[in-house]
ZADO-1210 file (C-alpha; in nm, 4 decimals, padded with zeros to 6 digits):
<atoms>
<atom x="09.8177" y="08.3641" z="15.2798" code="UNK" pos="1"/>
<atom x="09.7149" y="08.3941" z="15.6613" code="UNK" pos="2"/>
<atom x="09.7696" y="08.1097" z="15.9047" code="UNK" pos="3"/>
<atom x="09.7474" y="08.1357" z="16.2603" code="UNK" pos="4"/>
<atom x="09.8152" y="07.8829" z="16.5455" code="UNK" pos="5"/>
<atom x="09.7333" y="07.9485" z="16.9237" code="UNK" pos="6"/>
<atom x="10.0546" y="07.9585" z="17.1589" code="UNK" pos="7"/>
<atom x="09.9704" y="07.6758" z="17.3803" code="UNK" pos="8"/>
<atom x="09.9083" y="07.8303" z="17.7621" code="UNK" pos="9"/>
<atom x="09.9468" y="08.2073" z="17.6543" code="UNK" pos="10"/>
<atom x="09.6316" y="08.4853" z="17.5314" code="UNK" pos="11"/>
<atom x="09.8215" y="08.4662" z="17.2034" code="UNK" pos="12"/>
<atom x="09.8607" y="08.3450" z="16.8449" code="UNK" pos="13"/>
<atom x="10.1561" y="08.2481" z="16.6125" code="UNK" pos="14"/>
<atom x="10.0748" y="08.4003" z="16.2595" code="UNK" pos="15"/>
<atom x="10.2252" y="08.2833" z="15.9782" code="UNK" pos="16"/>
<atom x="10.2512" y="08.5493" z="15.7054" code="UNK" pos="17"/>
<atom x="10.3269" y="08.3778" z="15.3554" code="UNK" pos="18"/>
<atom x="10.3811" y="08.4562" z="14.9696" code="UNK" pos="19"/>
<atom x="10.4467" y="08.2141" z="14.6885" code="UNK" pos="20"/>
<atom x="10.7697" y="08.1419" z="14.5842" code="UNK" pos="21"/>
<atom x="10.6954" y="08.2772" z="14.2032" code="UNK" pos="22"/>
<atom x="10.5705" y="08.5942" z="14.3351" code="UNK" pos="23"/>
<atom x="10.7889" y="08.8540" z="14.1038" code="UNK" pos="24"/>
<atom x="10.8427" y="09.1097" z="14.4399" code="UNK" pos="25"/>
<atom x="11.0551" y="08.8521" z="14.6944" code="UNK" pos="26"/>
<atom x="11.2668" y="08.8681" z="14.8530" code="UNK" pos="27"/>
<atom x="10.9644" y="09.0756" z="15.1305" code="UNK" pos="28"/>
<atom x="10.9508" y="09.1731" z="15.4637" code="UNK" pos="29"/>
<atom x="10.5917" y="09.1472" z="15.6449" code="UNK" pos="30"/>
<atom x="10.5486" y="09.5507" z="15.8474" code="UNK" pos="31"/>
<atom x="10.3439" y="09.6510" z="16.0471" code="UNK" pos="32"/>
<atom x="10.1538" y="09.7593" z="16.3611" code="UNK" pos="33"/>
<atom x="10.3243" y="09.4931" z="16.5456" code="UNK" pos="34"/>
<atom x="10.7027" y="09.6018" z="16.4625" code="UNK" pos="35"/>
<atom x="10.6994" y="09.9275" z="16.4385" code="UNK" pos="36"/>
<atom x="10.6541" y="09.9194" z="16.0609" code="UNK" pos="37"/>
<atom x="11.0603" y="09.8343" z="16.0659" code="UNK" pos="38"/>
<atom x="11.1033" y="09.6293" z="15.7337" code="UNK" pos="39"/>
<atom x="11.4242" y="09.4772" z="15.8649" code="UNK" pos="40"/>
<atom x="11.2230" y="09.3337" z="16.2220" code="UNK" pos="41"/>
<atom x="11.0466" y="09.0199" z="16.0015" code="UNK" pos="42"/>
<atom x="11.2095" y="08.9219" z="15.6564" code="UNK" pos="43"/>
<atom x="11.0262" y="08.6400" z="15.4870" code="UNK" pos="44"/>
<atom x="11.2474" y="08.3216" z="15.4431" code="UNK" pos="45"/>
<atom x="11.1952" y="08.1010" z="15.1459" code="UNK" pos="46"/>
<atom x="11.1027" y="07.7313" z="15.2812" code="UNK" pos="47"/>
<atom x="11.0595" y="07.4147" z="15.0943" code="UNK" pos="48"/>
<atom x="10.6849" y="07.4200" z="15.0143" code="UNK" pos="49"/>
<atom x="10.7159" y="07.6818" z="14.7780" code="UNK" pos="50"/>
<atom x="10.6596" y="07.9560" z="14.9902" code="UNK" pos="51"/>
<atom x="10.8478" y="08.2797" z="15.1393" code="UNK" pos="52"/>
<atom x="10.7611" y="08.3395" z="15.5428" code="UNK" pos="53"/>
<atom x="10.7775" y="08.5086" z="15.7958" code="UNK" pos="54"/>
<atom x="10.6227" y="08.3855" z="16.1451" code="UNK" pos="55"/>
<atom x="10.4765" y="08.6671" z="16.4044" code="UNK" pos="56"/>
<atom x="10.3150" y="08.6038" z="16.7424" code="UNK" pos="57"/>
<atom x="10.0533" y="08.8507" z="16.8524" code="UNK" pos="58"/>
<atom x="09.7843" y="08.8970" z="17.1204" code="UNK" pos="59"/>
<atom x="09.4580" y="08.7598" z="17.0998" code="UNK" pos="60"/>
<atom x="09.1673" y="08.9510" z="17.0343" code="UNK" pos="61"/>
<atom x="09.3338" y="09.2409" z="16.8148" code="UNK" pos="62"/>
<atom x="09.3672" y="09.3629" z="16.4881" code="UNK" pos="63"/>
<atom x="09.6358" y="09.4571" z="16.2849" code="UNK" pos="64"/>
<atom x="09.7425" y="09.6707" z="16.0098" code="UNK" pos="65"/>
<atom x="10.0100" y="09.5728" z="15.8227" code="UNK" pos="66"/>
<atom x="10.1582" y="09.5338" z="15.4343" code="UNK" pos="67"/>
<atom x="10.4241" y="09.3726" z="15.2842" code="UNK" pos="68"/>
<atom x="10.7413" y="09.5518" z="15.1722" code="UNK" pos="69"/>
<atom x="10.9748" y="09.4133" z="14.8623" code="UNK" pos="70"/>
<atom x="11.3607" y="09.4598" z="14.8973" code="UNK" pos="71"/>
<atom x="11.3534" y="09.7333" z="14.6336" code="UNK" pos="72"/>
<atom x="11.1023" y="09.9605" z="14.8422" code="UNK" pos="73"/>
<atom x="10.7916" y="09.8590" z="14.6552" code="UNK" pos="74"/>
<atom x="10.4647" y="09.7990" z="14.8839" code="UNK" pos="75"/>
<atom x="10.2110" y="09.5813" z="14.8204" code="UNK" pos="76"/>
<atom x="09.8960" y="09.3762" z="14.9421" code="UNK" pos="77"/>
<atom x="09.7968" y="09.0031" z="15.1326" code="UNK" pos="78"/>
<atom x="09.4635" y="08.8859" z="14.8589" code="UNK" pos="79"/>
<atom x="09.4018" y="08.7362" z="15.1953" code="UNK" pos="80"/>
<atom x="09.3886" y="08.9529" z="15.4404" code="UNK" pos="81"/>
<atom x="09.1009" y="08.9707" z="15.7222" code="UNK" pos="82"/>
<atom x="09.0064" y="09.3206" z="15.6091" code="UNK" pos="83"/>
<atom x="09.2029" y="09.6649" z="15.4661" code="UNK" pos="84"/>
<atom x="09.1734" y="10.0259" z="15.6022" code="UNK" pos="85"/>
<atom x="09.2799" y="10.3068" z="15.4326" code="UNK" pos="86"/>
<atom x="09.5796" y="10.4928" z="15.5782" code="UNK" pos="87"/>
<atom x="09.7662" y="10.8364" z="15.5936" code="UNK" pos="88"/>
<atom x="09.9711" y="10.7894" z="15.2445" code="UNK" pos="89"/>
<atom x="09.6335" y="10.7507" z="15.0539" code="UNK" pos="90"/>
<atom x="09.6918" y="10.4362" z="15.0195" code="UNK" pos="91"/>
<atom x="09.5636" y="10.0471" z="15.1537" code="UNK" pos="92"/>
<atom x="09.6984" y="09.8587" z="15.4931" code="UNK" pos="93"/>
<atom x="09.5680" y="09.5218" z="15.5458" code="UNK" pos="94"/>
<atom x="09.4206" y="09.3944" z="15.8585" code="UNK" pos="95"/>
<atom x="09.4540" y="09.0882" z="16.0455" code="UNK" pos="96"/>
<atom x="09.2255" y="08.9668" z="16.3387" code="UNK" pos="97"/>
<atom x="09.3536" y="08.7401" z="16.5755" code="UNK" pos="98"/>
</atoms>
């Protein structure tokens, strides 16, 4: 799940990057564009409305690739993300738009 709030006064948004807490691959990191693809930059953090997340400001107006990335390696997919491209590993990034 995608949710994004605007910073108030800046050109950019707070996106908040979430999984269920059932979801058989936590603990995740979100990786992408916007850290380098460095799993150890934004670890998802369980929280008490069920959910695992991790919170990532970005500029306005962009998109994103990015994926998430389990603790044991495995990489894997946001249902609802704002698009996917494909990408040099033959394989899927998502896309977000802010």
């Amino acid at each position: 799940m995608l949710k994004r709030r605007t910073v108030q006064g800046t050109n950019q948004l707070k996106v908040t990057f979430a999984l269920r807490a059932d979801d058989s691959r936590l603990p995740a990191a979100v990786v992408g564009e916007f850290n380098g693809w460095n799993p150890d930059e934004d670890p998802m953090r369980p929280r008490s409305n069920g959910t695992w997340s991790a919170v990532v400001t970005l500029d306005k107006g962009r998109s994103y690739r990015f994926r998430y990335r389990s603790e044991d390696g495995q990489w894997f997919n946001e249902d609802g993300a704002d698009g996917y491209e494909g990408n040099e590993f033959n394989a899927t990034d998502c896309v977000v738009m802010t």
